[in-house]
Biopython code that builds the backbone (N, CA, C, O; Angstrom):
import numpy as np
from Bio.PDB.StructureBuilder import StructureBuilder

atoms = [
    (1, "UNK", "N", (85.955, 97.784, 98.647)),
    (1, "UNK", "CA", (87.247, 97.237, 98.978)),
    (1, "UNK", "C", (87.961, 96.897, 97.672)),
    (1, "UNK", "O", (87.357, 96.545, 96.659)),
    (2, "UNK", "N", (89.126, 97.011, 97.750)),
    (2, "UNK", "CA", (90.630, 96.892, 96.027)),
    (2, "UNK", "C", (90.985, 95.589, 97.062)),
    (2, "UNK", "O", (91.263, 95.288, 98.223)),
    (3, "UNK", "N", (90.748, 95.064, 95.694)),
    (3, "UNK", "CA", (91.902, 93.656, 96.213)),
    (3, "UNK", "C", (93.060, 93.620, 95.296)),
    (3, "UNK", "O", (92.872, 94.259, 94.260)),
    (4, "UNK", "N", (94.460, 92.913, 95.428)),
    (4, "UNK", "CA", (95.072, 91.966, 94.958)),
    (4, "UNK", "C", (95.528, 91.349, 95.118)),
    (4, "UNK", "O", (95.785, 91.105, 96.297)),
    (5, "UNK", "N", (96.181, 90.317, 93.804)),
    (5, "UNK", "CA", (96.561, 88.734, 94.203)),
    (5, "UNK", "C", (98.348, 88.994, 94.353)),
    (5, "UNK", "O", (99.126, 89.785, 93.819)),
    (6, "UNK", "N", (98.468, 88.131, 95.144)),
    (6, "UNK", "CA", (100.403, 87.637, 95.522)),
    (6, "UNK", "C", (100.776, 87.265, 94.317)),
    (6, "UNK", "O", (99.694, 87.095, 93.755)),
    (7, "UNK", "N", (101.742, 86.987, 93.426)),
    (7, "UNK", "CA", (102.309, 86.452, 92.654)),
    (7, "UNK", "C", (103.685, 85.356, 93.754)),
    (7, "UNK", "O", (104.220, 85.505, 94.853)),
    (8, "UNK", "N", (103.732, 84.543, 92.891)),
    (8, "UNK", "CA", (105.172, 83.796, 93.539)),
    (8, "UNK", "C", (106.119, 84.060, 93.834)),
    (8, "UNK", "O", (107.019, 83.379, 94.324)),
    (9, "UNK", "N", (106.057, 85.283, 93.534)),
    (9, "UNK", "CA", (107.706, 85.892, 93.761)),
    (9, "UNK", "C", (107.452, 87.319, 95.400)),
    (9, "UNK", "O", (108.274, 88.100, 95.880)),
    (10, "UNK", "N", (105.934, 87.056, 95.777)),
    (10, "UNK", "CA", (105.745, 87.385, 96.840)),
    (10, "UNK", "C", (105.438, 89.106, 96.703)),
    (10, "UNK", "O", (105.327, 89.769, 97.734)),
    (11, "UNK", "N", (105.302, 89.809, 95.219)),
    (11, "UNK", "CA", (104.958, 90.859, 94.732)),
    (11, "UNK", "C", (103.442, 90.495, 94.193)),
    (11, "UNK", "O", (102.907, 89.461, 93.794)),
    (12, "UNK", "N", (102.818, 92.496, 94.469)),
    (12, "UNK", "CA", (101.580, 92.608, 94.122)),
    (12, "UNK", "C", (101.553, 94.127, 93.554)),
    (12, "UNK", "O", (101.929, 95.166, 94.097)),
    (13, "UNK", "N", (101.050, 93.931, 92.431)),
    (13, "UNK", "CA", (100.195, 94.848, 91.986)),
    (13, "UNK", "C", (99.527, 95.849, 92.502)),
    (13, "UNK", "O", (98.305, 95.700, 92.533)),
    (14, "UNK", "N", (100.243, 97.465, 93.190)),
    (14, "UNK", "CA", (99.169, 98.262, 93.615)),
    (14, "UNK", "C", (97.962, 98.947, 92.498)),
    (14, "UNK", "O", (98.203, 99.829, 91.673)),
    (15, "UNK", "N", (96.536, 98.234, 92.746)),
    (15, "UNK", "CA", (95.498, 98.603, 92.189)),
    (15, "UNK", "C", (95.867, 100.255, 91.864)),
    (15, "UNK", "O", (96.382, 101.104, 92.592)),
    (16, "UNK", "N", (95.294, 100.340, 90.222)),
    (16, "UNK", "CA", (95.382, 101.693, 90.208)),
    (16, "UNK", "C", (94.545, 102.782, 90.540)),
    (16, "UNK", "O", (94.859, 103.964, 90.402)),
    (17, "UNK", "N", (93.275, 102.280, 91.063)),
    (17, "UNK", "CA", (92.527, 103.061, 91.757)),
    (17, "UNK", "C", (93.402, 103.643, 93.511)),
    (17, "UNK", "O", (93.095, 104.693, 94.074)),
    (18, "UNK", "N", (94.167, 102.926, 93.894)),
    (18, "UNK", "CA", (95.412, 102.998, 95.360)),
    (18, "UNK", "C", (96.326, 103.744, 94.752)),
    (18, "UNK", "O", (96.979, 104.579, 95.377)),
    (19, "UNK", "N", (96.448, 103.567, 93.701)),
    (19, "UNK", "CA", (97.868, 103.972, 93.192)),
    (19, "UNK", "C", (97.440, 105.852, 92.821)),
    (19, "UNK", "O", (97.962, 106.896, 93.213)),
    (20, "UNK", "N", (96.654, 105.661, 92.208)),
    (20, "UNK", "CA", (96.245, 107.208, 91.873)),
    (20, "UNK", "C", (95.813, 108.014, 93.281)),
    (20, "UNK", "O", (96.821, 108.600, 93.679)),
    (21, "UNK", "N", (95.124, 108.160, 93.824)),
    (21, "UNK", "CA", (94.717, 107.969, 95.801)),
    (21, "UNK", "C", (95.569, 108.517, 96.158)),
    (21, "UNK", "O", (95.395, 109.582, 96.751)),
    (22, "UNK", "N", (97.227, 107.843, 95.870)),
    (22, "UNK", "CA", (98.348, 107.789, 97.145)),
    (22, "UNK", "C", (98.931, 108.687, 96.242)),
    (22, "UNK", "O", (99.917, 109.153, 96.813)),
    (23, "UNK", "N", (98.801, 109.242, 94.938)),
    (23, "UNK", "CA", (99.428, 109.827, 93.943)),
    (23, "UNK", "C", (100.464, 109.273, 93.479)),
    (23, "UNK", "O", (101.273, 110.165, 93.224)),
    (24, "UNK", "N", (101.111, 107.692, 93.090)),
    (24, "UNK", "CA", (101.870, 106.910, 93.380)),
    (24, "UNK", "C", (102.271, 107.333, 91.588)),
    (24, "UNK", "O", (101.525, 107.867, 90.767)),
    (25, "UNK", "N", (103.523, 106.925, 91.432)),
    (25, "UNK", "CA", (104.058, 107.031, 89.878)),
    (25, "UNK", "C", (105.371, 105.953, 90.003)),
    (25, "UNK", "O", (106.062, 105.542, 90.935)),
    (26, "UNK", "N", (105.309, 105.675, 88.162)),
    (26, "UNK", "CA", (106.687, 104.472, 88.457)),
    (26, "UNK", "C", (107.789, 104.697, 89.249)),
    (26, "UNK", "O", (108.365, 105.640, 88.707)),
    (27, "UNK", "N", (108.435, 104.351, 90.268)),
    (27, "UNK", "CA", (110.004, 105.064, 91.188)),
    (27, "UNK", "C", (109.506, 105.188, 92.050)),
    (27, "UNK", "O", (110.193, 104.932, 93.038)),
    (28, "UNK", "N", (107.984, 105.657, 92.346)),
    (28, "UNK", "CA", (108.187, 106.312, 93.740)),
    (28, "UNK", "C", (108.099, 105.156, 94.814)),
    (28, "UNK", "O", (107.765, 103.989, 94.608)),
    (29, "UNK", "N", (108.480, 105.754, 96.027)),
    (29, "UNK", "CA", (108.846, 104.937, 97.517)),
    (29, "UNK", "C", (107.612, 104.760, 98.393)),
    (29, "UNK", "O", (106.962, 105.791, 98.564)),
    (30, "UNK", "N", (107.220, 103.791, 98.909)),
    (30, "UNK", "CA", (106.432, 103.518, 100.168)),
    (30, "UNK", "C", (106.860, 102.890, 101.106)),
    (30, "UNK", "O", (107.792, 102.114, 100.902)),
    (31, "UNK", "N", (106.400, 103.010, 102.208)),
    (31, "UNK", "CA", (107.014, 102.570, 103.510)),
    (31, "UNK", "C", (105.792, 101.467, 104.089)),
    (31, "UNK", "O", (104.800, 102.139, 104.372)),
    (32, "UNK", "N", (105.604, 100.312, 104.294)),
    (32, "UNK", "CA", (104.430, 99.566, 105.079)),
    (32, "UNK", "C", (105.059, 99.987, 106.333)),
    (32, "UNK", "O", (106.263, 100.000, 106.587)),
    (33, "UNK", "N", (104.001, 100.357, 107.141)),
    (33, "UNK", "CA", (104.327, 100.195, 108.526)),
    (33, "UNK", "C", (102.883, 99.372, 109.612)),
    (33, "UNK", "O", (101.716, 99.759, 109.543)),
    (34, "UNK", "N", (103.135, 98.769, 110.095)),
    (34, "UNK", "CA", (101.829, 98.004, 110.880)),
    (34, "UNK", "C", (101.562, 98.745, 112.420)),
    (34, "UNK", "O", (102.388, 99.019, 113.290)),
    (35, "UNK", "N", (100.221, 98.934, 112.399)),
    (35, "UNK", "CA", (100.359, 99.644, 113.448)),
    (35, "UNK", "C", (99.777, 98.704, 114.570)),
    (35, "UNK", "O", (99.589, 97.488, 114.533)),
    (36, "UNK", "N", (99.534, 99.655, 115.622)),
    (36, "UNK", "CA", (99.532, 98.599, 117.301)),
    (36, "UNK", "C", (97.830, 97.764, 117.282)),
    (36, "UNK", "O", (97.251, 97.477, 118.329)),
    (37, "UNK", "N", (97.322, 97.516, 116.066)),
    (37, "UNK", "CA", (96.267, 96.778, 115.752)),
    (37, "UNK", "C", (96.419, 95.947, 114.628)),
    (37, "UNK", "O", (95.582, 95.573, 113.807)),
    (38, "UNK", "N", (97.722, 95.702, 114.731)),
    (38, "UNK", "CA", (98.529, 94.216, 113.698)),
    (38, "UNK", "C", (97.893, 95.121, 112.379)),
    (38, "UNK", "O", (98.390, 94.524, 111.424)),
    (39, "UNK", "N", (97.056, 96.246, 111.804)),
    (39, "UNK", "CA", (96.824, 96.114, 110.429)),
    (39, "UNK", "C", (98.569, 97.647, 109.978)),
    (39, "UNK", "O", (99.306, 98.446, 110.555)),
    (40, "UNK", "N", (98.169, 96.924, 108.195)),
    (40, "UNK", "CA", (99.511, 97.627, 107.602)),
    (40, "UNK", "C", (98.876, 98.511, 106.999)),
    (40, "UNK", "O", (97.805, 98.579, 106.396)),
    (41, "UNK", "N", (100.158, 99.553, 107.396)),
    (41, "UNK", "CA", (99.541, 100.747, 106.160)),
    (41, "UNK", "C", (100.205, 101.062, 105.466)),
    (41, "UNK", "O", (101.373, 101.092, 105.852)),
    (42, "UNK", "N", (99.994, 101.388, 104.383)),
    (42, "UNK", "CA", (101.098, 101.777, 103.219)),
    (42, "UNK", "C", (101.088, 102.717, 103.139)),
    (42, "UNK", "O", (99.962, 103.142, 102.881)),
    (43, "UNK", "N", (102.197, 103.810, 103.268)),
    (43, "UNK", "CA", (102.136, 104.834, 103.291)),
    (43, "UNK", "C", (103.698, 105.752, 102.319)),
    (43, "UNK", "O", (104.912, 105.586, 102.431)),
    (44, "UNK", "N", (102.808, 106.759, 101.365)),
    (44, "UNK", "CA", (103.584, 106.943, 100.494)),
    (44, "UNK", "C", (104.840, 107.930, 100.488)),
    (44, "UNK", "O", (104.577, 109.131, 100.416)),
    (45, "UNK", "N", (105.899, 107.622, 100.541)),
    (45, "UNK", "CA", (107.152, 108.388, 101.021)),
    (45, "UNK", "C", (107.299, 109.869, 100.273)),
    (45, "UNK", "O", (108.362, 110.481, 100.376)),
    (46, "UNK", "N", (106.157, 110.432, 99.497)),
    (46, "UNK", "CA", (105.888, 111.699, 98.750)),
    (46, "UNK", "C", (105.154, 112.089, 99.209)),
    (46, "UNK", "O", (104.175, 112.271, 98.484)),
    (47, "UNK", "N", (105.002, 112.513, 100.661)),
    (47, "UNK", "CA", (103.806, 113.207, 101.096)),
    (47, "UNK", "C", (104.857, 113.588, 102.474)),
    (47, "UNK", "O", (105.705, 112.976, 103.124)),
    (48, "UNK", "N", (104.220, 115.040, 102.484)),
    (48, "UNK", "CA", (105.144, 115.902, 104.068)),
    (48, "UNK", "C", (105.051, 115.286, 105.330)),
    (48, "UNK", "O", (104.042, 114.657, 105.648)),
    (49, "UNK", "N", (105.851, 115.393, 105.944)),
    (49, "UNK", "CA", (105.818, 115.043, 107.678)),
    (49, "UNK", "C", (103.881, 115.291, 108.618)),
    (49, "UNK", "O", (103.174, 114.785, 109.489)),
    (50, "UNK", "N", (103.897, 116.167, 107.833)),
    (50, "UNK", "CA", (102.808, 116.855, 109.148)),
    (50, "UNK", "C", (101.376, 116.257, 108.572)),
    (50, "UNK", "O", (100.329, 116.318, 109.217)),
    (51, "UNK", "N", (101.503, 115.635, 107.180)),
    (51, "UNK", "CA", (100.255, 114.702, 106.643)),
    (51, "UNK", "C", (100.132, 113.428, 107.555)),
    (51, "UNK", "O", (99.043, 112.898, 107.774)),
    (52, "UNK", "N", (101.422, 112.933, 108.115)),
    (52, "UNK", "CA", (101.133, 111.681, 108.742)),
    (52, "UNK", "C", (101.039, 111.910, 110.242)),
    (52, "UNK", "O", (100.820, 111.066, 111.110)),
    (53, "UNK", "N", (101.210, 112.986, 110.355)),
    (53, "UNK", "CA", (100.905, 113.160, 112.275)),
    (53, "UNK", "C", (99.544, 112.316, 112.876)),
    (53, "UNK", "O", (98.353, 112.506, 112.626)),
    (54, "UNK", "N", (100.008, 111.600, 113.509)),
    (54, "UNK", "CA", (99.061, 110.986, 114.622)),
    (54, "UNK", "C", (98.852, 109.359, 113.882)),
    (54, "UNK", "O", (98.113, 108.412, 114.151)),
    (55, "UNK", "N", (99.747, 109.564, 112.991)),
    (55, "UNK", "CA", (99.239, 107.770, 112.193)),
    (55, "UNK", "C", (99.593, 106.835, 112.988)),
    (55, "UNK", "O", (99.316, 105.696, 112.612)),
    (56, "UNK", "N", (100.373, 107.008, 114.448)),
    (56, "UNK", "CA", (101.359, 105.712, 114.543)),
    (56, "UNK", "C", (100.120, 106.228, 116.317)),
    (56, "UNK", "O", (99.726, 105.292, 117.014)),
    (57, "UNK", "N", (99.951, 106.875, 116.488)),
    (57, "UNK", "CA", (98.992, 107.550, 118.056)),
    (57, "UNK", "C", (98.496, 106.076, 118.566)),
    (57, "UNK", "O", (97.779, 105.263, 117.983)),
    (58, "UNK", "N", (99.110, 106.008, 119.828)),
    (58, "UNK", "CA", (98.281, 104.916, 120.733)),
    (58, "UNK", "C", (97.445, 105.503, 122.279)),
    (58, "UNK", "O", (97.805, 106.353, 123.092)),
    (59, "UNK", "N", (96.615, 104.915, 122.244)),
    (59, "UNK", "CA", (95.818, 106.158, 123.751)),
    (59, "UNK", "C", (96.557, 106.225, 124.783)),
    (59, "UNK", "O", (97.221, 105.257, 125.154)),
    (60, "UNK", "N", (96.553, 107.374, 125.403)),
    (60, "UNK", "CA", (97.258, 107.940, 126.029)),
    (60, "UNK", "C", (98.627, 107.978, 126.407)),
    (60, "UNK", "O", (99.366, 107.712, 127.355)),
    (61, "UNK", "N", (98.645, 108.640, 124.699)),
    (61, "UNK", "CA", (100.287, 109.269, 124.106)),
    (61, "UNK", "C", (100.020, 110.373, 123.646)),
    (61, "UNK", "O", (99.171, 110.649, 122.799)),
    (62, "UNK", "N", (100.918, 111.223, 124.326)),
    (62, "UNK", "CA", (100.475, 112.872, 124.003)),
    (62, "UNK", "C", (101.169, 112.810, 122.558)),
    (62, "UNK", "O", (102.110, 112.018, 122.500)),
    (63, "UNK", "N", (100.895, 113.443, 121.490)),
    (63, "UNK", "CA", (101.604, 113.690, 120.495)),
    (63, "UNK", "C", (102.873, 115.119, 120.496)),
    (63, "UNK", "O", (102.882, 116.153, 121.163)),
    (64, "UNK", "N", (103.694, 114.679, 119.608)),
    (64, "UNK", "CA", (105.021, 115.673, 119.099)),
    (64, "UNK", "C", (104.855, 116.830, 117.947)),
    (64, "UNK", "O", (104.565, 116.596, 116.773)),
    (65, "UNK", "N", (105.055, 117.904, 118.418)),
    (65, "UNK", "CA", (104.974, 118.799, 116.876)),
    (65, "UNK", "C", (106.258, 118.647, 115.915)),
    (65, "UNK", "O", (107.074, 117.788, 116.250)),
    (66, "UNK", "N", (106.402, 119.071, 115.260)),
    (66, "UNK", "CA", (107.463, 118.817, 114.180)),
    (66, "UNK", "C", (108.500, 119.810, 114.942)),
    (66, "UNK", "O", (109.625, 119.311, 114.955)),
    (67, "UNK", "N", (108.446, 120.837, 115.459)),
    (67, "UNK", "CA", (109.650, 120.956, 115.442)),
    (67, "UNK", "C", (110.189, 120.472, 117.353)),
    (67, "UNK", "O", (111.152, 121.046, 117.861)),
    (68, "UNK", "N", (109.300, 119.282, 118.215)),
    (68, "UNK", "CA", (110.171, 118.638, 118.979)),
    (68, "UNK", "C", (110.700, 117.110, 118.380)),
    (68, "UNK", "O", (111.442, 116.382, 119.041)),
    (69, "UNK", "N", (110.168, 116.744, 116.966)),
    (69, "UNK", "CA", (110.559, 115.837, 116.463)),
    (69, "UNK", "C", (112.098, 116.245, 115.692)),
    (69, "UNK", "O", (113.127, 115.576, 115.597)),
    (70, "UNK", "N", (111.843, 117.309, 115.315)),
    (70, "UNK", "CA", (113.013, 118.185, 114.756)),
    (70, "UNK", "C", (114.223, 117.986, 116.111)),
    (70, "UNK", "O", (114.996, 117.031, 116.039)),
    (71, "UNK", "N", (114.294, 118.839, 117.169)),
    (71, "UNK", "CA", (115.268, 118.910, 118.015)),
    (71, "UNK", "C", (115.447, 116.894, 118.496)),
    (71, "UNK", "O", (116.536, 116.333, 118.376)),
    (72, "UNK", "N", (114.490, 116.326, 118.876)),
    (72, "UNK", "CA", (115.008, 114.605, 118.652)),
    (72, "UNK", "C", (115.767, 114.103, 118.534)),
    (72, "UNK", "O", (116.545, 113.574, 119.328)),
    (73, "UNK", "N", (115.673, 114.197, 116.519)),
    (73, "UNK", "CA", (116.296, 113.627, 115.930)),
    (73, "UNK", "C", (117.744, 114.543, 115.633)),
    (73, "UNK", "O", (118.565, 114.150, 114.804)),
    (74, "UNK", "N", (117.863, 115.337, 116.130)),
    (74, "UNK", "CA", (119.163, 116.244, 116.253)),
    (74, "UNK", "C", (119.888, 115.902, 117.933)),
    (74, "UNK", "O", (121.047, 116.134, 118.277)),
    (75, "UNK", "N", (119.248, 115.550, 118.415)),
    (75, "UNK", "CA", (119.943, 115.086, 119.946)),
    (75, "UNK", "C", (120.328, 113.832, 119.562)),
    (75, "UNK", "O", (121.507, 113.567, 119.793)),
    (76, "UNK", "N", (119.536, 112.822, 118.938)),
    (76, "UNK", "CA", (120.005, 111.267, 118.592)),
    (76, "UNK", "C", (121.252, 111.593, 117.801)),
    (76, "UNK", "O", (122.223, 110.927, 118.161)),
    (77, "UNK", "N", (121.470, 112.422, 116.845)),
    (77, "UNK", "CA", (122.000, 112.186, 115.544)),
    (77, "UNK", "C", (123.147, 112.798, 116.666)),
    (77, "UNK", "O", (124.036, 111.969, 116.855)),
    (78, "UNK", "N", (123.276, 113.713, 117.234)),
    (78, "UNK", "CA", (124.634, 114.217, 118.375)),
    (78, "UNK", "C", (124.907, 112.876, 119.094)),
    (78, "UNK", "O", (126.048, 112.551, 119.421)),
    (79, "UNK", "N", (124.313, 112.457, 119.223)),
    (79, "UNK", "CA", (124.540, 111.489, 120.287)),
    (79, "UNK", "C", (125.475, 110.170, 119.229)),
    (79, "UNK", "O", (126.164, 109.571, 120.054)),
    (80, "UNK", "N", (125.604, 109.860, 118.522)),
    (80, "UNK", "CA", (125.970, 109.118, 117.265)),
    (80, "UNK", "C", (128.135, 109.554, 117.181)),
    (80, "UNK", "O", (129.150, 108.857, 117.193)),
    (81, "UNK", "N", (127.819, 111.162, 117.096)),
    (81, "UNK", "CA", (129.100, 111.617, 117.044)),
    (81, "UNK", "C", (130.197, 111.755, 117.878)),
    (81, "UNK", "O", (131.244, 112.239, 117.446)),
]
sb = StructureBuilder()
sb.init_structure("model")
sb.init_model(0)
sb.init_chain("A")
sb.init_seg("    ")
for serial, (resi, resn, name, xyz) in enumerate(atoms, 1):
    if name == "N":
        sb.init_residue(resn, " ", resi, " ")
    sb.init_atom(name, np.array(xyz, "f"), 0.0, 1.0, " ", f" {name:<3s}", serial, name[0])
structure = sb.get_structure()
């Protein structure tokens, strides 16, 4: 297990053993997201769509391929206009 400590200003240090892992470099973006078992995952905004398939999966939820996530977010985004 990588630990680290909070600082006061409510920032932490990603260990560079996590940091190398996630392929992380100064700039780049992560997203925490917590999933439906209260734990967080950090997950690094430089990695393709189809690496994170099934991260967010709760039982008995059929999963989406990319391209009905594709047409989706093109019906939402119509729906906007």
């Amino acid at each position: 297990m990588v630990q680290a400590r909070l600082t006061a200003k409510g920032q932490v240090t990603i260990p560079k053993q996590i940091r190398d892992y996630l392929n992380l470099d100064n700039g780049s973006k992560i997203d925490f997201v917590i999933d439906e078992n209260g734990e967080v995952k950090v997950i690094p905004l430089n990695i393709s769509a189809e690496s994170l398939s099934g991260i967010l999966h709760r039982e008995g939820m059929s999963t989406a391929s990319l391209d009905e996530m594709e047409k989706a977010i093109a019906e939402a985004a119509h729906d906007w206009t």
